[in-house]
C-alpha positions in Angstrom: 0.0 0.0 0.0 1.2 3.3 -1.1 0.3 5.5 2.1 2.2 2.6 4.3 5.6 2.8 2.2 5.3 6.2 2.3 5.7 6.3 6.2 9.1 4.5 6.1 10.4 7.0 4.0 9.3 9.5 5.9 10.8 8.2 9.0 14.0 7.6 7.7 14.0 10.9 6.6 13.7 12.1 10.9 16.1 9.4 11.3 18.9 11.0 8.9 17.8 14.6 10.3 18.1 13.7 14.0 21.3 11.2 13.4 23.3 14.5 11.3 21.3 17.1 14.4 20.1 18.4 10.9 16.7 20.8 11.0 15.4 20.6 7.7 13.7 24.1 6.1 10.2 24.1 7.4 8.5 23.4 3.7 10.9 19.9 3.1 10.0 18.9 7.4 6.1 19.9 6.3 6.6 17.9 2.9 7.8 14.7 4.9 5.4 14.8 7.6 2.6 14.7 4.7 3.1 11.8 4.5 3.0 10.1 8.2 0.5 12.9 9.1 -2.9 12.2 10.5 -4.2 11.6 6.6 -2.0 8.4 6.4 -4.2 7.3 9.4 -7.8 8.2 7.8 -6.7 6.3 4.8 -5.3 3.3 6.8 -8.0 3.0 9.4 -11.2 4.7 8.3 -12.2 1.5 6.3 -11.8 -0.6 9.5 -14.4 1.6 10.9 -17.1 1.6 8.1 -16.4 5.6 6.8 -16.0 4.5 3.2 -16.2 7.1 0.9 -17.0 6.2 -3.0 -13.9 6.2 -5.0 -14.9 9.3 -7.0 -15.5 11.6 -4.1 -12.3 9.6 -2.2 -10.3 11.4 -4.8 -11.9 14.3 -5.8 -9.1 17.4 -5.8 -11.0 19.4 -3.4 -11.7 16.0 -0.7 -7.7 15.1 -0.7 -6.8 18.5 -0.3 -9.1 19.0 3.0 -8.1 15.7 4.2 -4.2 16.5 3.8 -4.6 20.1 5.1 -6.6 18.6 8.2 -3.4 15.8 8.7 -0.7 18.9 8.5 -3.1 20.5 11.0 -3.0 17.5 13.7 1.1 17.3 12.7 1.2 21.1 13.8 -1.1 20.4 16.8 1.3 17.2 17.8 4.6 19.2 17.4 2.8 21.9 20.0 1.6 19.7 22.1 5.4 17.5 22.4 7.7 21.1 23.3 8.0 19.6 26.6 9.2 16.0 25.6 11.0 16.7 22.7 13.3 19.4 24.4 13.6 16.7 27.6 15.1 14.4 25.2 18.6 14.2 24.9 18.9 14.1 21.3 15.7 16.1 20.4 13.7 15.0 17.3 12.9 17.2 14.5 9.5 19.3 15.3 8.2 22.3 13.8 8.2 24.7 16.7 11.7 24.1 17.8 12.4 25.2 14.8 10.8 28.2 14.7 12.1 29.1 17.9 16.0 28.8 17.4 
């Protein structure tokens, strides 16, 4: 499945960043996360729970848009929400508002 393979790339892109203490530009960290954001999960898991959508609305331009603006939204919201963690960790991972606060 597509949206699966595309997590592991995405996480061995955090891998590389954290390994090289690398912070990526915020549109290539945003690009990445696309792809294990919250929209990987709706496409995973909704069908387990019965919200099947027809295949022509699934991939109407305007539904996959929403849908991927609403998984950047819940990365933005996790990367808030993890400050405290993250900067307890000794080798902090990469997150969005870290960041934009160095």
């Amino acid at each position: 499945c597509y949206a699966t393979f595309s997590m592991f790339v995405s996480w061995s892109a955090y891998a590389a960043w954290r390994y090289t203490d690398e912070y990526p530009p915020a549109w290539k960290y945003l690009a990445a996360r696309q792809h294990d954001s919250f929209y990987t999960s709706m496409t995973l898991l909704d069908p387990i729970g019965g919200y099947i959508l027809p295949a022509d609305l699934f991939f109407e331009p305007r539904v996959r848009h929403a849908a991927f603006l609403a998984g950047t939204a819940v990365v933005l919201v996790n990367d808030l929400l993890s400050v405290a963690k993250d900067l307890a960790d000794e080798k902090p991972p990469v997150n969005m508002v870290l960041q934009i606060a160095a």
